[in-house]
N, CA and C of each residue as an Amber inpcrd file, in Angstrom:
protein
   648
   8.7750000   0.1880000  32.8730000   9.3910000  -1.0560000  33.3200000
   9.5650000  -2.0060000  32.1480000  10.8750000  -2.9430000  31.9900000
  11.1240000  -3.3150000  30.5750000  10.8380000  -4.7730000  30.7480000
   9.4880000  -4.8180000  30.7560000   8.8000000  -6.4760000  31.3690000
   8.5810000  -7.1410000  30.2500000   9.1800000  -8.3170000  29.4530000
   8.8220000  -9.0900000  28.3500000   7.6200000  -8.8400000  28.0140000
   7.0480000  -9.0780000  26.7240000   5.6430000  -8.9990000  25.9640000
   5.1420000 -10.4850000  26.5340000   3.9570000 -10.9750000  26.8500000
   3.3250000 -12.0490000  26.9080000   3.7080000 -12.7000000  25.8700000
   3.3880000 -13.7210000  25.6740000   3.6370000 -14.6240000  24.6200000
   2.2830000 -14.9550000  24.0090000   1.7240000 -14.4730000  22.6940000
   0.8420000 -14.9530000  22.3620000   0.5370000 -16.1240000  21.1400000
  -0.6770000 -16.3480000  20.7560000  -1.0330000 -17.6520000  20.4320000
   0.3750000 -17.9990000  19.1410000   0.1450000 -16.8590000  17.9800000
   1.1140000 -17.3030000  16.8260000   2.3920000 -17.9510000  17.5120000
   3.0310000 -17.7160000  18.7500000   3.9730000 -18.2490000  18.9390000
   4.0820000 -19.6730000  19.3030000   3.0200000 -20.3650000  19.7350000
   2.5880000 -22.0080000  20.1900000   2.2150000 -22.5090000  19.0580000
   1.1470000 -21.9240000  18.3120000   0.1020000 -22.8430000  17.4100000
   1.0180000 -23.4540000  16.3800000   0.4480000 -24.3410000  15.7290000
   0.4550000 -25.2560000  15.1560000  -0.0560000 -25.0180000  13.5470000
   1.0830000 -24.6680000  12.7210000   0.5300000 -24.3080000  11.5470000
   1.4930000 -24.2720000  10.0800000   1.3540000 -25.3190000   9.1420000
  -0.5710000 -25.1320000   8.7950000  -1.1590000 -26.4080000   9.3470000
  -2.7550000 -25.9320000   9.8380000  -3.1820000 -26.7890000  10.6140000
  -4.3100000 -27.7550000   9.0920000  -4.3950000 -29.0190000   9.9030000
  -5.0370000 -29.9210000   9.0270000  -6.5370000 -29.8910000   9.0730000
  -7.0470000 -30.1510000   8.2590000  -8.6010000 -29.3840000   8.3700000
  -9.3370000 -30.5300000   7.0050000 -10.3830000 -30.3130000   7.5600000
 -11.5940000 -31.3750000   6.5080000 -12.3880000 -30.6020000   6.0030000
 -13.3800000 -30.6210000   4.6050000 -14.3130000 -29.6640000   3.9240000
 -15.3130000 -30.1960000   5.0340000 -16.4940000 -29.6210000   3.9980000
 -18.0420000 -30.0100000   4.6440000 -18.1520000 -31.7690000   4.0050000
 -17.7360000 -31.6590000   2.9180000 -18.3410000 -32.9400000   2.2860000
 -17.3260000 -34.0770000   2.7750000 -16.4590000 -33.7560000   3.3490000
 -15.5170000 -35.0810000   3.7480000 -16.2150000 -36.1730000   4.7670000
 -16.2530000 -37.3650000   4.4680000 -16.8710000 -38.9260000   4.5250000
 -16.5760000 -38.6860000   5.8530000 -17.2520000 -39.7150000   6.8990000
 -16.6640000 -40.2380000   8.0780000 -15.4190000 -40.8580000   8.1340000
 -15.5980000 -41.9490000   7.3840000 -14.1790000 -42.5480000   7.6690000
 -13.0400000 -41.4520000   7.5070000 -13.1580000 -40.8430000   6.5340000
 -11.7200000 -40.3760000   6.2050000 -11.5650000 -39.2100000   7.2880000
 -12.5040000 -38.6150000   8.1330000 -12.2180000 -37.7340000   9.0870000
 -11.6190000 -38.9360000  10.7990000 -12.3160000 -40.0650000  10.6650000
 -11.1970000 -40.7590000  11.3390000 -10.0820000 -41.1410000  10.9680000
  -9.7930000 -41.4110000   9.5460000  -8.3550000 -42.3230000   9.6060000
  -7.4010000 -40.3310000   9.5890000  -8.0790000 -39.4220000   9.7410000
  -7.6810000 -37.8930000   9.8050000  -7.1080000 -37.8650000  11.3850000
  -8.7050000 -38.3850000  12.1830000  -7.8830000 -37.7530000  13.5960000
  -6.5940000 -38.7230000  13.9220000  -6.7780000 -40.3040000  13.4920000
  -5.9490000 -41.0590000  13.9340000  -4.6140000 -40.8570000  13.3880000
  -4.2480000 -40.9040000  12.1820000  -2.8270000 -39.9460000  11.4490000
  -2.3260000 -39.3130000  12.5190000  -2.9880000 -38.0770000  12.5120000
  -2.3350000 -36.8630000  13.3230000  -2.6540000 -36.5710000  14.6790000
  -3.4370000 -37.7500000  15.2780000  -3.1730000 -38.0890000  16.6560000
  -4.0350000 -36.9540000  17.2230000  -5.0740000 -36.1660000  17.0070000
  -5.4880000 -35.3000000  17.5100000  -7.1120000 -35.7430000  17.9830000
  -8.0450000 -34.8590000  18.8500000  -9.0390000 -35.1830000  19.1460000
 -10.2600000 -34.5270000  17.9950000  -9.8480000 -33.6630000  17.5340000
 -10.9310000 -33.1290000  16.5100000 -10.0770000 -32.2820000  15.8180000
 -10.6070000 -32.0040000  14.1900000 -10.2060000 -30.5860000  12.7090000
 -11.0700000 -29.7970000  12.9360000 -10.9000000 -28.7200000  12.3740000
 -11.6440000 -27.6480000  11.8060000 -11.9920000 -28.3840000  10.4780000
 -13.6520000 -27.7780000  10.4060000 -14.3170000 -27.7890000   9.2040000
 -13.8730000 -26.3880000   8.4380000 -13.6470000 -26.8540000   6.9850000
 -13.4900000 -25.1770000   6.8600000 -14.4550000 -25.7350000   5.2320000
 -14.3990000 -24.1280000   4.4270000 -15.3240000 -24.2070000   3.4320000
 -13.9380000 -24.1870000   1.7450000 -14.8510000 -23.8470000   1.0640000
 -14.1320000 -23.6620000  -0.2390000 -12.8760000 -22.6750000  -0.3990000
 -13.1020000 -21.2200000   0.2890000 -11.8670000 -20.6290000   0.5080000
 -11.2130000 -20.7560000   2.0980000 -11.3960000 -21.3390000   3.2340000
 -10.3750000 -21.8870000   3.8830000 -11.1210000 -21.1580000   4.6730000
 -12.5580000 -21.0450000   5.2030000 -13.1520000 -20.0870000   6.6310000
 -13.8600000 -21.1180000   7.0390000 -13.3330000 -21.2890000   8.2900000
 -14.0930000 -21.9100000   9.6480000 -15.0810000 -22.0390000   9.7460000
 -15.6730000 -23.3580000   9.6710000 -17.2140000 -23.4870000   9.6770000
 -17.9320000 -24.2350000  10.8820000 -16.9650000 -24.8970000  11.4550000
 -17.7940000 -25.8800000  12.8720000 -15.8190000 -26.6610000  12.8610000
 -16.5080000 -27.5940000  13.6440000 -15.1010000 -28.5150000  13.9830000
 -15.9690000 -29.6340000  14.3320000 -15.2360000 -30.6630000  13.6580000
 -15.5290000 -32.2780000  14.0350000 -14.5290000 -32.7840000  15.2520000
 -14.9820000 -33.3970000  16.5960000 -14.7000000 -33.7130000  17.2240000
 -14.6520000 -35.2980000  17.1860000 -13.8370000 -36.0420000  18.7970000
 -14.4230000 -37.3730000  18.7690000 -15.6320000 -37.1610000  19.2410000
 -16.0100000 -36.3460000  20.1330000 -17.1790000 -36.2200000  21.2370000
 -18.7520000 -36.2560000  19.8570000 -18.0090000 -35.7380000  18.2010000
 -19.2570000 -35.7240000  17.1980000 -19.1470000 -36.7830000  16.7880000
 -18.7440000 -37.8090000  16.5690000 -18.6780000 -39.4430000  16.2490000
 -19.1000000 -40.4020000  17.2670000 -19.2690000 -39.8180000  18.1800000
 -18.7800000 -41.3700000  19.2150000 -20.6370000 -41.5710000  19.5170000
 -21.5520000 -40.6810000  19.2700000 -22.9660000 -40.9450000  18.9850000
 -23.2530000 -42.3850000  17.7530000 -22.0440000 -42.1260000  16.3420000
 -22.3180000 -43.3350000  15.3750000 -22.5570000 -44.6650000  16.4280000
 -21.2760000 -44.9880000  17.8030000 -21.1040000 -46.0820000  17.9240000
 -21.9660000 -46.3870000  18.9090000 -22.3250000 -45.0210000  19.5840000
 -23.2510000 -45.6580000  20.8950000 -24.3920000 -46.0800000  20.5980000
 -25.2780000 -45.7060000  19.2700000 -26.4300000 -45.7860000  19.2240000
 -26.8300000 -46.8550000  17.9330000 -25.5620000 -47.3840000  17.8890000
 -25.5960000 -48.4750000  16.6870000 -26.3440000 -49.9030000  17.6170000
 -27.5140000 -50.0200000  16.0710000 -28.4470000 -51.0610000  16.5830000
 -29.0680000 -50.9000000  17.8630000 -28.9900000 -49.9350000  18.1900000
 -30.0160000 -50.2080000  19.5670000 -31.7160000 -49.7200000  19.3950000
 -32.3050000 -50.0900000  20.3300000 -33.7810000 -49.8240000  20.1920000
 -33.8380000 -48.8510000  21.0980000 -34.4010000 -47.6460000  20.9000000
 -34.5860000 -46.4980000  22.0140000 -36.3010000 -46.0310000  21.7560000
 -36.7350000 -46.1690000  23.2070000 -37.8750000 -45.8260000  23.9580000
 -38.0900000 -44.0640000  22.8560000 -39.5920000 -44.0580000  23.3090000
 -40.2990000 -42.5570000  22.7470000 -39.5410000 -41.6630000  23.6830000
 -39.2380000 -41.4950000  24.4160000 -38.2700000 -40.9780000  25.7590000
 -37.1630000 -40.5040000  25.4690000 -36.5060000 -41.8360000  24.6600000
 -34.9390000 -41.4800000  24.5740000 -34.7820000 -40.9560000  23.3970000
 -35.7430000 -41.2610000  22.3980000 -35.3340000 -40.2930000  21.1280000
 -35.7890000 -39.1560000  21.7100000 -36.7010000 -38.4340000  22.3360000
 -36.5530000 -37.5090000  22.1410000 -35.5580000 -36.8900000  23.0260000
 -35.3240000 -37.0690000  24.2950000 -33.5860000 -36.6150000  25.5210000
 -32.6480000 -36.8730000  24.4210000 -32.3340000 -37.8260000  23.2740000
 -31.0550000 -37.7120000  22.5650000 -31.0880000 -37.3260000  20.9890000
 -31.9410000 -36.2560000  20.8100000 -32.5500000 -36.3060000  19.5570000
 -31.3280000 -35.5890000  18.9480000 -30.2200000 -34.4550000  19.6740000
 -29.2730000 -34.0670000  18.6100000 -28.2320000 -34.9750000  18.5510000
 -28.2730000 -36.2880000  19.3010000 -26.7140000 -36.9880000  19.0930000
 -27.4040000 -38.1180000  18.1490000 -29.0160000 -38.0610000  18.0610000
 -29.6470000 -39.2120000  16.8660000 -29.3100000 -38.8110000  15.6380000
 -29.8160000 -37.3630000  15.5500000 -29.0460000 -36.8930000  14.0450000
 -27.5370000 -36.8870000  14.0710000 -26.7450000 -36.6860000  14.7130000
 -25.3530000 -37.0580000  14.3560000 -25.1820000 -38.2080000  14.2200000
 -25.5750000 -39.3030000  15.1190000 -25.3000000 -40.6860000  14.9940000
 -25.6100000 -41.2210000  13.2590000 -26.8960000 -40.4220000  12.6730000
 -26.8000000 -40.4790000  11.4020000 -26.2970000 -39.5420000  10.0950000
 -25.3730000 -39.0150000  10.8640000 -24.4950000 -38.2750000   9.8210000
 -23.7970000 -38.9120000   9.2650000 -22.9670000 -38.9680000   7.9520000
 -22.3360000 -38.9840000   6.9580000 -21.1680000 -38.2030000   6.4750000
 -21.1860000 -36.6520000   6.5210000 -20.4690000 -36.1610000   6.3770000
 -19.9750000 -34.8500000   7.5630000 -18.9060000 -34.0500000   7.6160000
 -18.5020000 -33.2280000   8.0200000 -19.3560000 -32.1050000   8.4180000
 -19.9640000 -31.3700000   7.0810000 -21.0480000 -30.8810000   7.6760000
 -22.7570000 -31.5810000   8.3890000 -22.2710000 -32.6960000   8.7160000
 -23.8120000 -33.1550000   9.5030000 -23.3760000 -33.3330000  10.4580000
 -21.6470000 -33.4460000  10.8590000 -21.3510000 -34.0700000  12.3040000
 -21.0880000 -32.4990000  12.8900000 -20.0440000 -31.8880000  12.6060000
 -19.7270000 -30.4220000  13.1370000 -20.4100000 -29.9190000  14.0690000
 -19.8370000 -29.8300000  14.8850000 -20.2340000 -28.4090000  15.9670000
 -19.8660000 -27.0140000  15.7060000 -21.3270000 -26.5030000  15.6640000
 -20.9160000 -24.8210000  14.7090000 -21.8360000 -23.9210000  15.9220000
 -21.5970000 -22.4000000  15.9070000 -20.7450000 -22.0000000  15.4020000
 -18.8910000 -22.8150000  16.2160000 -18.1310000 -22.5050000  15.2930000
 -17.0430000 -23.0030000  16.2390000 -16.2130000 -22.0170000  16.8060000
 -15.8620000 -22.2530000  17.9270000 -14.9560000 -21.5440000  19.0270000
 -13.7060000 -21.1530000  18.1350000 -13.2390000 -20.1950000  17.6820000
 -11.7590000 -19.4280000  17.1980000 -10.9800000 -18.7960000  18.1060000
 -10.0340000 -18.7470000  17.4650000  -9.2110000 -17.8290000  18.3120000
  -8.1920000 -16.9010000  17.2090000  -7.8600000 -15.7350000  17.6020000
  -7.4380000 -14.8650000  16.7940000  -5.5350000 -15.1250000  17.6890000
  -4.5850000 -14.8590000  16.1850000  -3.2860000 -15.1100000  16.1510000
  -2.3880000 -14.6710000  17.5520000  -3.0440000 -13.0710000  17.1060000
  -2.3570000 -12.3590000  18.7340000  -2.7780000 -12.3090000  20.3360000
  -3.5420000 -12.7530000  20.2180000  -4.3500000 -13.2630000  21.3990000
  -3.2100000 -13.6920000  22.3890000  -3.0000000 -13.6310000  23.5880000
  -2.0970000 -14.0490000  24.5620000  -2.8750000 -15.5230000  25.1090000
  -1.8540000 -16.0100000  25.1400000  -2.0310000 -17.6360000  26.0720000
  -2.8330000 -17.7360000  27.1300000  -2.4210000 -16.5200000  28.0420000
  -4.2090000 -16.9540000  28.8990000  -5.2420000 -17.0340000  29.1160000
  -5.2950000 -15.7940000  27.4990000  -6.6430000 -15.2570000  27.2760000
  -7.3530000 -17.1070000  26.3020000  -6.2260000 -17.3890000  25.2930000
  -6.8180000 -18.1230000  25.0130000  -7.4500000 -19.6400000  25.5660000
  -6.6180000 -20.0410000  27.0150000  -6.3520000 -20.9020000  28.2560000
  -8.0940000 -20.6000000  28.5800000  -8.4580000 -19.5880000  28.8570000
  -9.4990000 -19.3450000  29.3000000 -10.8620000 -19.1430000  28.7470000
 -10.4390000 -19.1280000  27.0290000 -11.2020000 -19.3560000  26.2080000
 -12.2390000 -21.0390000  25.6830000 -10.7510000 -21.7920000  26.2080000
 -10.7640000 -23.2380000  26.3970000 -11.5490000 -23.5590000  27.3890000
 -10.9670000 -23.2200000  28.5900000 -12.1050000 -23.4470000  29.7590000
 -13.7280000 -23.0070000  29.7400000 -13.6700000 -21.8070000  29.3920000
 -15.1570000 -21.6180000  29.2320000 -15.6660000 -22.3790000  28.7180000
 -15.4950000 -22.8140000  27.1990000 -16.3330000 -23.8070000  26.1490000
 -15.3680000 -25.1790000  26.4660000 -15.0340000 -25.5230000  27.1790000
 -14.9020000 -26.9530000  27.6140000 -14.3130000 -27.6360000  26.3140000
 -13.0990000 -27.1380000  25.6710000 -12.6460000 -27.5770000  24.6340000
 -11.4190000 -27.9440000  24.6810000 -10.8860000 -28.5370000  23.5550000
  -9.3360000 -28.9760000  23.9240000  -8.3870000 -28.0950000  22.9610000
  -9.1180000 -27.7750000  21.9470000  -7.9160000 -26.4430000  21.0290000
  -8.9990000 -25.9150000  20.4710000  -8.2680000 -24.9300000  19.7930000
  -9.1220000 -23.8680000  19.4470000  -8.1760000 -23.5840000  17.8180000
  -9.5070000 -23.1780000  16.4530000  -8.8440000 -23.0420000  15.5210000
  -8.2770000 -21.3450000  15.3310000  -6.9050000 -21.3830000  14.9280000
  -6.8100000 -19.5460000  14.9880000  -7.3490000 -19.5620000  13.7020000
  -7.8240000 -18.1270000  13.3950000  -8.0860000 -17.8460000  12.4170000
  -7.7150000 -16.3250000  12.2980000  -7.6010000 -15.7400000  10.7020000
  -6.9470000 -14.0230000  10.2430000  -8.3060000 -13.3250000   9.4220000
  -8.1610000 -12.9520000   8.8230000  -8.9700000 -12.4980000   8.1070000
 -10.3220000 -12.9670000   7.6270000 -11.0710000 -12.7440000   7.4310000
 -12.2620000 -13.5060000   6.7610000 -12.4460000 -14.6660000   7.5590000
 -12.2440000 -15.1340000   9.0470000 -12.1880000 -16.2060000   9.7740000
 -11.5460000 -17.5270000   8.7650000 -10.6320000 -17.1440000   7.8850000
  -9.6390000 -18.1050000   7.4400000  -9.0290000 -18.7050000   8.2200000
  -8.9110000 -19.8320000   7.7870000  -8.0370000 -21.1100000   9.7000000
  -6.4570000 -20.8640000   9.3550000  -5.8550000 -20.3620000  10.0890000
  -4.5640000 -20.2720000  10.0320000  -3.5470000 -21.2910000  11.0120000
  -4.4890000 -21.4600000  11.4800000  -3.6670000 -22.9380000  12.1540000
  -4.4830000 -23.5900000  13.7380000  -3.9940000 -24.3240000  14.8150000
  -5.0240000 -24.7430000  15.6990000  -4.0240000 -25.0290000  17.1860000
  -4.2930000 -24.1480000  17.7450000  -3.6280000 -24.2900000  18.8460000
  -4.3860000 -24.9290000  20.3340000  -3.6060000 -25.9350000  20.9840000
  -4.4030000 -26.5740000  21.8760000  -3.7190000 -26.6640000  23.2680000
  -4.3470000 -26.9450000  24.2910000  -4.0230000 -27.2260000  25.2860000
  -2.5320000 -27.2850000  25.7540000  -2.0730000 -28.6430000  24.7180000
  -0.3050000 -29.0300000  24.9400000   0.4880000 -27.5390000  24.8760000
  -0.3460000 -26.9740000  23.6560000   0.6400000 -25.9670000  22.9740000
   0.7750000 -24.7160000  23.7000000  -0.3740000 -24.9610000  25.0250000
  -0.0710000 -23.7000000  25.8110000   0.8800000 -23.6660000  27.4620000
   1.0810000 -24.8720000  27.0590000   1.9070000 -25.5490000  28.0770000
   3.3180000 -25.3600000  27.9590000   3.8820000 -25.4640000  26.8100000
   4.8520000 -25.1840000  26.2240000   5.4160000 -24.0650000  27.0160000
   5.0790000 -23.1590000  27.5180000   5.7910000 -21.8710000  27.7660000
   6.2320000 -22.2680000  29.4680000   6.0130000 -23.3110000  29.9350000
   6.4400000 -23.8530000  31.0100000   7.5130000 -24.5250000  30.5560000
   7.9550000 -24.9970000  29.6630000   9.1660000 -25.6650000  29.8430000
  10.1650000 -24.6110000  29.1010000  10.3720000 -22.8150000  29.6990000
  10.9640000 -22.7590000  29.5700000  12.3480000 -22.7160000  30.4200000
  13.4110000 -22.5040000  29.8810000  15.0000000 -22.3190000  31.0130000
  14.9780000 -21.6720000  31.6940000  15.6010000 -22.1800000  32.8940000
  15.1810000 -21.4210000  34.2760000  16.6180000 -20.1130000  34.1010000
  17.7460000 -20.4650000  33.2990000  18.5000000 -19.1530000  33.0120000
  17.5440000 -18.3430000  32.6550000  16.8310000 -18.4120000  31.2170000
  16.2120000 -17.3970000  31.0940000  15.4900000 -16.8990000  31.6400000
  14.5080000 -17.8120000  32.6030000  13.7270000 -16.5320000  33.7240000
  14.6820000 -15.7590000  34.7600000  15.8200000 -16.4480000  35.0860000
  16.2980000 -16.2270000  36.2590000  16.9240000 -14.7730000  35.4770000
  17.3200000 -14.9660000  34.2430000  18.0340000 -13.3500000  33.5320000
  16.6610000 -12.1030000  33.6490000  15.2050000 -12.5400000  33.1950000
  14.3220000 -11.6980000  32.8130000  13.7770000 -11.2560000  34.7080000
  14.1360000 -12.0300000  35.5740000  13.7150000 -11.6150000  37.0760000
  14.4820000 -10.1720000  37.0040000  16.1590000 -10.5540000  36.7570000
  16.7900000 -10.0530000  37.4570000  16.6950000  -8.2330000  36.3110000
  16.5680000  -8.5180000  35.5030000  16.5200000  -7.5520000  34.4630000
  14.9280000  -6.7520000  34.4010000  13.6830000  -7.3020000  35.0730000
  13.1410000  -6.4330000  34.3320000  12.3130000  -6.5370000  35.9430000
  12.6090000  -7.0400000  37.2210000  11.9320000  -6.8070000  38.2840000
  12.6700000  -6.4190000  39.3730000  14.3100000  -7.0270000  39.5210000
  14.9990000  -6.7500000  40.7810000  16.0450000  -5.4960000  40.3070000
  15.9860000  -5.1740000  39.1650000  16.7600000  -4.0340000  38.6970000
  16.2530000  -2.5040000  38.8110000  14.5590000  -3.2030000  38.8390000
  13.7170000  -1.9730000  38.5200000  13.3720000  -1.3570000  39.8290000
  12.5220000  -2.4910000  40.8390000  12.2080000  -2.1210000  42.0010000
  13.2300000  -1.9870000  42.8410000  14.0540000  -2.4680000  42.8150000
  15.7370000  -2.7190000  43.7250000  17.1940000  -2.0760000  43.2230000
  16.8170000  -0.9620000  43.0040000  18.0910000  -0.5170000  41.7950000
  19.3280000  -0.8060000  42.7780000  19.3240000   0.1150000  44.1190000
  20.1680000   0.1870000  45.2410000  21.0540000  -1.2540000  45.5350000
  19.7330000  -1.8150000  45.6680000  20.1040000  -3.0840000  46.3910000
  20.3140000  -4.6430000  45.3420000  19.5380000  -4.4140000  44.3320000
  20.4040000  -5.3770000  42.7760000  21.3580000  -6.1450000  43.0680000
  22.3410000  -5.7940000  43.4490000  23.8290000  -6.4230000  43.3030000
  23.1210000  -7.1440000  44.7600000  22.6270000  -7.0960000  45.7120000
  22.8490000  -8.2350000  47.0820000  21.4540000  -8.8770000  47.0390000
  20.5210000  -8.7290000  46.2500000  19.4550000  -9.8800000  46.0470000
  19.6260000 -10.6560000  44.9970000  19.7810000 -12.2660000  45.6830000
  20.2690000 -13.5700000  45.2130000  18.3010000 -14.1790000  44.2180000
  19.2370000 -14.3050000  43.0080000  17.5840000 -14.9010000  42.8280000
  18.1370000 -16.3270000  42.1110000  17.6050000 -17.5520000  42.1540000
  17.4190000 -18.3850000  41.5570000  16.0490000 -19.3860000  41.1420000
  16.1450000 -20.2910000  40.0960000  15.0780000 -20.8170000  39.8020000
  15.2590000 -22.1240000  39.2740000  14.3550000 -22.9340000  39.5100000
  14.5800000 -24.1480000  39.6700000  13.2380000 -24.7250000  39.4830000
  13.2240000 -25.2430000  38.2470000  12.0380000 -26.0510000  37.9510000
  10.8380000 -25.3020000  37.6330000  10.8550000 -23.7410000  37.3220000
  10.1950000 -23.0520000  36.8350000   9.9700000 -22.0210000  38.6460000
  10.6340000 -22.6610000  39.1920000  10.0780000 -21.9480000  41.2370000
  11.3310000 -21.0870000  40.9520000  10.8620000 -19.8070000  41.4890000
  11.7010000 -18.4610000  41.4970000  11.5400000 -18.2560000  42.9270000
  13.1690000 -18.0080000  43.6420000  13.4430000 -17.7630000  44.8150000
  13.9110000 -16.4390000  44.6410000  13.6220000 -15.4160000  45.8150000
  13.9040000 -14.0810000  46.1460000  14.7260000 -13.8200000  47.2100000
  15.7420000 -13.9140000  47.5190000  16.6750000 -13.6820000  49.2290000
  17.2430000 -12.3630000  48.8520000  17.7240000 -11.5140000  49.7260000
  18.3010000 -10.8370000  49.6510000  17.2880000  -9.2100000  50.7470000
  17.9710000  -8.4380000  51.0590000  17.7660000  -6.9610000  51.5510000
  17.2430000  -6.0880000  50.9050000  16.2360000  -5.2530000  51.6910000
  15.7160000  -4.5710000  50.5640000  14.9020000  -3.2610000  51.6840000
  15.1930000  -2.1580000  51.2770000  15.2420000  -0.7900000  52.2760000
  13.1540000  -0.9110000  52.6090000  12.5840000  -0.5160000  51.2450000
  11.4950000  -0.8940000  51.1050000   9.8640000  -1.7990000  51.0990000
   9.7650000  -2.0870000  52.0710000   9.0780000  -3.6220000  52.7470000
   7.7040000  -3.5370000  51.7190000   7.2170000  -2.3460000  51.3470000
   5.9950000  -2.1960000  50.6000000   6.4010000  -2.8910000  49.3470000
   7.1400000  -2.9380000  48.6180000   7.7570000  -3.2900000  47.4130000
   7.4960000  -4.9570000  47.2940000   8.0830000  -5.5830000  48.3250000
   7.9410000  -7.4020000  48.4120000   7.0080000  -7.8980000  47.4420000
   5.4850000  -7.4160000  48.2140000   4.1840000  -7.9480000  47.6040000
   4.4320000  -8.1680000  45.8730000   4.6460000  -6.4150000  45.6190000
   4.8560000  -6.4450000  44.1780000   5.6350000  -6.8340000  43.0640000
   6.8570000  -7.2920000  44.1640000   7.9230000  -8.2550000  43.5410000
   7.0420000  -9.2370000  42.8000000   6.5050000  -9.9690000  44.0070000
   6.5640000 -11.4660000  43.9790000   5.2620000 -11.5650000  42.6400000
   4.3250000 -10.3900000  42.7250000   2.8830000 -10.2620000  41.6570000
   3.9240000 -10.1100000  40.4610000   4.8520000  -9.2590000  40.2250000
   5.3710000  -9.0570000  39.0340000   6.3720000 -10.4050000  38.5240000
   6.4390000 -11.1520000  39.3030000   7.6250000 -12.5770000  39.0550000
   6.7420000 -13.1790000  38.8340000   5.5220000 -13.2770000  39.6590000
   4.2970000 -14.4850000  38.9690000   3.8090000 -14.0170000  37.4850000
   4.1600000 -12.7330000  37.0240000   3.2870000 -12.9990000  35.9410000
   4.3270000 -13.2790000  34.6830000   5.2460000 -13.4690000  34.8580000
   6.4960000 -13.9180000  33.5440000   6.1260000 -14.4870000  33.1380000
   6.5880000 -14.9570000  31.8960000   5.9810000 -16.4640000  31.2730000
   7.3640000 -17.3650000  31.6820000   6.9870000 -18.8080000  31.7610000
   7.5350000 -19.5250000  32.3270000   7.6190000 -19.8190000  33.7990000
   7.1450000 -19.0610000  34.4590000   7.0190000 -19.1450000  36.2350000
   5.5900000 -19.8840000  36.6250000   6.4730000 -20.9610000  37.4520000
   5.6100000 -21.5400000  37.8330000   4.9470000 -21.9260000  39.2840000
   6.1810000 -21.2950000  40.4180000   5.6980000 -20.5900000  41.5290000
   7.1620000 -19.5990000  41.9620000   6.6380000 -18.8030000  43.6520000
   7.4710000 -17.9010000  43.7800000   7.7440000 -18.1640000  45.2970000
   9.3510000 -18.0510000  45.5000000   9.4680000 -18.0410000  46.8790000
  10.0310000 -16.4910000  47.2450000   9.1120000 -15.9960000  48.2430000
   9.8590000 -14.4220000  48.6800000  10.5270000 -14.5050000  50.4810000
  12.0490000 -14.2640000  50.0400000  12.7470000 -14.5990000  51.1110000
  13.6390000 -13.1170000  51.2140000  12.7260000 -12.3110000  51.1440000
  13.1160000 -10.8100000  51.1950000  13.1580000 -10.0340000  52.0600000
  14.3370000  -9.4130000  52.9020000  14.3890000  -8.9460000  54.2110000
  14.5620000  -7.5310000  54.2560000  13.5780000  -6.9250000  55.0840000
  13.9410000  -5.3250000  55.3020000  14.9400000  -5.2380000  56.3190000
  15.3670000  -3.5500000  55.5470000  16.6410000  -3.4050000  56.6570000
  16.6600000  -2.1120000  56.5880000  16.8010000  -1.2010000  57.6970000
  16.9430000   0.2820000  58.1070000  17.7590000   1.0810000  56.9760000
């Protein structure tokens, strides 16, 4: 069956991605995220391998715990955001090891990579966990805004051609807003289900209507 390749990460990410050493200052890793508008870099080292990632979630300890007096209690319940709160550099704030993601990796795998570790991008990395760039959330979104011609061509080409050879020419498909509609006759009633599983998994589909009628 001649079903498009998934779309994986190299095709979204973001690269070359911007990245801080170990020794880079605080400030300059904020006036970093604020520039480029992002929530956290990759730390990387002397030849360009992934070492942790500075977040806001690793700074925002500097501001909460500035000047305050904390109980024998609370230093110890906040004792790893006390040492960050007194970090200085990149490598004292970082969260290591850090979450990667490899180039060819498909979008949902990496979607779900995100969810597990509760993150907002993930750095790719090639060889030697070298950062090759940083793909996030937005960037996996992207494959939703694609043209509903083009799904409506890849339905008709690689699901209603295949399962429906007979009947092709009298099932109407259109799409609209990423929603794929199915009308049309079809000898085979077992087939429907698998239509509609094989239209959900395109890239770009974003739901499915099956308006598919058996007929003797």
């Amino acid at each position: 069956m001649p079903v498009a390749a998934a779309h994986i990460v190299s095709d979204v990410m973001t690269a070359p991605a911007v990245a801080v050493g170990r020794d880079t200052q605080v400030k300059e890793i904020v006036r970093v995220l604020g520039e480029r508008h992002v929530s956290g870099v990759p730390v990387v080292d002397a030849i360009g391998r992934v070492v942790g990632v500075v977040s806001e979630a690793d700074l925002l300890p500097k501001e909460e715990f500035r000047g305050r007096r904390l109980t024998r209690f609370e230093r110890i319940r906040y004792r790893s955001d006390l040492a960050k709160a007194g970090g200085m550099t990149a490598e004292e704030l970082m969260s290591t090891p850090a979450v990667t993601v490899r180039p060819d990796v498909t979008l949902a795998q990496a979607a779900r990579l995100m969810a597990v570790n509760h993150v907002k991008r993930l750095p790719v990395v090639g060889d030697e966990d070298r950062l090759l760039g940083v793909v996030s959330r937005g960037d996996l979104l992207k494959v939703f805004l694609r043209p509903d011609g083009d799904i409506e061509e890849e339905v008709r080409r690689t699901v209603v051609s295949y399962l429906f050879p007979m009947h092709a020419h009298a099932i109407h498909v259109s799409v609209r807003d990423g929603i794929v509609t199915l009308r049309g006759p079809v000898h085979d009633t077992s087939l429907i289900w698998v239509a509609e599983r094989l239209v959900r998994g395109l890239e770009g589909v974003v739901g499915v209507e099956t308006r598919l009628i058996g007929v003797g």
